[in-house]
C-alpha positions as CSV (number, residue, x, y, z in Angstrom):
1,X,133.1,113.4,205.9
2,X,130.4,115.3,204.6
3,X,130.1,113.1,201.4
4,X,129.1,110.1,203.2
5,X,126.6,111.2,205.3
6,X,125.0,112.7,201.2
7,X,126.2,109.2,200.3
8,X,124.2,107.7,203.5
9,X,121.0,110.1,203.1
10,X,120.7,109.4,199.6
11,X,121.0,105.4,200.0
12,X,118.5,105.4,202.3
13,X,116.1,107.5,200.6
14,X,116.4,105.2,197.4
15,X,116.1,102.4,199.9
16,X,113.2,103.7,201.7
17,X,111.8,104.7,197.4
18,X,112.1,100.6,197.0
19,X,110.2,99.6,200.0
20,X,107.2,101.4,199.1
21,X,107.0,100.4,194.8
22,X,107.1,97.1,193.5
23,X,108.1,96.9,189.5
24,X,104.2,96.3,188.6
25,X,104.0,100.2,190.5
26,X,101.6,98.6,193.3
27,X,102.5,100.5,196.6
28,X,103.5,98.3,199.5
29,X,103.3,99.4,203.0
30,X,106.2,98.9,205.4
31,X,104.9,96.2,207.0
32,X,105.0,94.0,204.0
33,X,108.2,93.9,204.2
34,X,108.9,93.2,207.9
35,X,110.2,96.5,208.9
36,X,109.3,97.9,211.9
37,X,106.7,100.7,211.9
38,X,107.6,102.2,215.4
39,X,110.2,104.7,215.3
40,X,111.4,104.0,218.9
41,X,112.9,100.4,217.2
42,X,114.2,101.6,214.5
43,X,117.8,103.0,215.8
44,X,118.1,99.2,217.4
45,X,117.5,97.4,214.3
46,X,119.5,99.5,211.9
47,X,122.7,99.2,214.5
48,X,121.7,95.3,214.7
49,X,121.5,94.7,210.7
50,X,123.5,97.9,209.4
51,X,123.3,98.4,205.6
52,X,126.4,97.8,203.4
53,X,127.7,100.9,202.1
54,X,128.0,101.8,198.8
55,X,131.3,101.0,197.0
56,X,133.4,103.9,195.1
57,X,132.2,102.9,191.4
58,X,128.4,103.0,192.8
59,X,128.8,106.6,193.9
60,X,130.6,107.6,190.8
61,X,128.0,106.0,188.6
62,X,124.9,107.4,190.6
63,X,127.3,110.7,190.4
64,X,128.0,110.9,186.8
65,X,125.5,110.1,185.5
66,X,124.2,111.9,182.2
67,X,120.2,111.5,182.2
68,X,118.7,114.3,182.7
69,X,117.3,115.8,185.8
70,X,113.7,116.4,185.6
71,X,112.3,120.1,184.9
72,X,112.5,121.7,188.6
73,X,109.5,123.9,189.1
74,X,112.2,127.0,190.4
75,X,113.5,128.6,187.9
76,X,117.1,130.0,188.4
77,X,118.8,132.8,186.1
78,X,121.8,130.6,186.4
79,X,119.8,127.6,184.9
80,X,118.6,129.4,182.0
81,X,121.9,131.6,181.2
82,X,123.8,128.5,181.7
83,X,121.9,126.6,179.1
84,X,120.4,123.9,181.3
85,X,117.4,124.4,181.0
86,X,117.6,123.4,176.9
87,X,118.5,119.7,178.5
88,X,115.0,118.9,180.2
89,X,113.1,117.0,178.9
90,X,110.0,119.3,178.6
91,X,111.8,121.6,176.3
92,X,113.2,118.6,174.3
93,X,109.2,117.4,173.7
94,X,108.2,120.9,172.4
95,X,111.4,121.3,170.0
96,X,109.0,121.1,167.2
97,X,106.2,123.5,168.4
98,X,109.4,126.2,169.0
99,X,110.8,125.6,165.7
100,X,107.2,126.1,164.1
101,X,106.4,129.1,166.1
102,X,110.2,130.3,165.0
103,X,109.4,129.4,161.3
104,X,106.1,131.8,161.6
105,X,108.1,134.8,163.5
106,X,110.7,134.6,160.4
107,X,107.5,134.6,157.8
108,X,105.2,137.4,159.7
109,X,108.7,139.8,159.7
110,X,109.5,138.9,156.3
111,X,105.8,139.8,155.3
112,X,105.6,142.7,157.2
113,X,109.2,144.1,155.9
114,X,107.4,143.0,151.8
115,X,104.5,145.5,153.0
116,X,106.7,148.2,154.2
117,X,108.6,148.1,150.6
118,X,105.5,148.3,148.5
119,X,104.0,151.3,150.5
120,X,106.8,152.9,150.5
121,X,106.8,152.3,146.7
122,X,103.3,153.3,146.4
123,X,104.1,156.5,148.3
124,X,107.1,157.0,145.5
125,X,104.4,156.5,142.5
126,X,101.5,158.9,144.2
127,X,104.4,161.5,144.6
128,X,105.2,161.2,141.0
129,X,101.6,160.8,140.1
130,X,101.3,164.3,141.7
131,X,103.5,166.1,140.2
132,X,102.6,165.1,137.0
133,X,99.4,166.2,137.2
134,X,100.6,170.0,138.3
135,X,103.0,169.7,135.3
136,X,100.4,168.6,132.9
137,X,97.9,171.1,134.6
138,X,100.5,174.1,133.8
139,X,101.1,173.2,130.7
140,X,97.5,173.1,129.7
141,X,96.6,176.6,130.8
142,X,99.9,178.1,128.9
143,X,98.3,176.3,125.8
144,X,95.0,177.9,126.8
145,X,96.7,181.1,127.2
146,X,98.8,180.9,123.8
147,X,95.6,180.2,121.5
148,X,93.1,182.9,123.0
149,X,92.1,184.8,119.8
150,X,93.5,188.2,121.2
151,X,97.3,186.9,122.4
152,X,97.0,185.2,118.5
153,X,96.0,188.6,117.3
154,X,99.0,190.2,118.6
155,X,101.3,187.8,117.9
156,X,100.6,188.0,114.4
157,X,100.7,191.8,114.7
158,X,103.9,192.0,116.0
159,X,105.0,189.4,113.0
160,X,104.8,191.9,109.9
161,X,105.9,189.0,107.3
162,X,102.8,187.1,107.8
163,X,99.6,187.4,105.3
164,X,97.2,186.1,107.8
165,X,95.0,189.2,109.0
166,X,92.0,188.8,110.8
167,X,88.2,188.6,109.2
168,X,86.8,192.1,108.6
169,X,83.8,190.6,107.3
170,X,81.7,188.1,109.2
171,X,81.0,184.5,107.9
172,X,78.9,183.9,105.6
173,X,76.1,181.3,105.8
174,X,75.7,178.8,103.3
175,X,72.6,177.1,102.6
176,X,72.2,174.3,100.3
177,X,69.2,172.4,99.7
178,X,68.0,168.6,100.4
């Protein structure tokens, strides 16, 4: 019972949708087409000339149908969890513009993950750098240390077996004529 009056409100509206465009989309007013414009005649004329009801296959078709519904302007979490909202038509007209804005999320992450591993590289390399400066820096004052003249003296004093004494004279100067 409660289908047909749908049935009947939804006739009528498409009815009432065709009275008002022509194919050419020039509106036509009500009276171009001879229906009354008074409301109080209205209930006579319809019960006079009653309009012939759809038949099952109409309501099926009109029913089932598979175009899409237009984009509604509410928004229900049920629409977009469900997936309907990928069937509009508005989403289907921007498929490229979401697959080029996906294309530049996957290229800004992958960039930003490249930087990441070359500073953390370059962090590695200023580490090593580092301590291979305090390593070479210790190992130049030892040699510093090791060839003073006095730590050279001793060491040679504590090696009896060597002939190598130190000066008891100083230098001599030699001068030799242009």
């Amino acid at each position: 019972m409660k289908d047909e009056g749908n049935i009947e409100q939804r006739q009528a509206a498409i009815d009432e949708q065709a009275a008002y465009e022509r194919p050419g989309g020039d509106d036509i007013g009500e009276e171009d087409y001879g229906e009354p414009t008074d409301t109080e005649d209205d209930t006579t004329e319809e019960e006079e000339n009653p309009q012939p009801r759809p038949t099952l296959k109409e309501v099926i078709e009109d029913n089932a149908r598979e175009d899409e519904k237009p984009f509604s302007s509410t928004l229900a979490l049920r629409t977009i969890l469900g997936g309907d909202i990928l069937n509009t038509q508005a989403i289907r007209r921007q498929v490229w513009l979401i697959l080029l804005i996906t294309v530049f999320s996957i290229l800004y992450i992958s960039n930003r993950y490249s930087c990441q591993k070359r500073l953390i590289r370059i962090d590695e390399l200023t580490t090593t750098l580092k301590k291979s400066k305090y390593k070479t820096l210790s190992i130049s004052s030892d040699l510093t240390e090791r060839c003073r003249e006095s730590h050279v003296v001793e060491m040679l004093q504590a090696n009896n077996d060597s002939t190598i004494h130190p000066a008891d004279q100083p230098p001599y100067i030699i001068m030799i004529p242009n």
